[in-house]
C-alpha positions, 0 to 999 in steps of 0.5 A: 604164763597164759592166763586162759589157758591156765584157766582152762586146764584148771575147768577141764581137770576139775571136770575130769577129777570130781566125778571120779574123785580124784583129789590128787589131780585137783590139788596138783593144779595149786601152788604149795602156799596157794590158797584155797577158801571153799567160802569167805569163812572156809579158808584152806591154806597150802595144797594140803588145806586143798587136799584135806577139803577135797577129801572131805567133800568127797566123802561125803558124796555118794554118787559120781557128780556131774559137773559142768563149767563155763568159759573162763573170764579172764583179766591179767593173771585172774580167770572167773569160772561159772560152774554147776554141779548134781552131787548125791549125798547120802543117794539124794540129789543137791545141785551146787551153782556157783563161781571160783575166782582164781589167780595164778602165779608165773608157773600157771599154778593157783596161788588163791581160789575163792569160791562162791556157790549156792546149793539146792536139794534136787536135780536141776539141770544148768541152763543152756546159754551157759554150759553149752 
C-alpha cells in the first residue's frame, strides 16, 4: 500500500464527493471497522458511523461546498490533510478550516480519521501558499 497515494485519493474523492454529497463514495474510502471522529468527542465507528455522519452534515448544508485540500503529509502508513471549506447553512455562509489525520490499513482503506477543524460564519477565501 502507498500511503501518498492513498491519501491523495482520499483528498481527491472528498473534493469530488462533498459538493455534490455523495456520502456513498466518501464512505467507500473507509474500512468497515474503520473509525471515524468528527472531534475528539464525536467518535463514529464503522463505515456506517461514517455514513450516518455524513448524511448528517449534508442535510444540513443548503448549498454546493467548495472545498479545497492540501498536499498530504505523510509518515509511514499516517497522511495529515489540510483542507478549507464554504458550506451554506440555511443559505448563509460558514467557512470550515481544518486538518484529518488519517491512517491506512494494508488494503489502502482508512482504519481511523480524526478531524481537527475550526468554523466561522462568512465566506473567506483559503490562503494561497496552501491550497494553490
Amino acid at each position: 500500500m502507498d500511503t501518498r497515494e492513498a491519501a491523495r485519493r482520499w483528498a481527491r474523492t472528498w473534493a469530488e464527493a462533498w459538493p455534490t454529497k455523495d456520502a456513498e463514495a466518501i464512505a467507500a474510502l473507509q474500512s468497515e471497522s474503520g473509525d471515524h471522529y468528527a472531534s475528539m468527542f464525536r467518535p463514529y465507528r464503522g463505515r456506517s458511523g461514517l455514513r450516518a455522519y455524513l448524511t448528517e452534515c449534508f442535510t444540513e448544508e443548503s448549498r454546493p461546498a467548495q472545498v479545497w485540500f492540501a498536499e498530504p503529509r505523510v509518515d509511514g502508513d499516517t497522511a495529515a490533510v489540510e483542507y478549507w471549506s464554504v458550506i451554506h447553512v440555511d443559505d448563509q455562509p460558514m467557512t470550515i478550516s481544518g486538518c484529518t489525520v488519517l491512517r491506512f490499513d494494508e488494503a489502502g482503506l482508512v482504519a481511523e480519521a480524526r478531524d481537527y477543524s475550526h468554523a466561522t460564519q462568512g465566506r473567506h477565501l483559503p490562503p494561497g501558499d496552501l491550497f494553490g
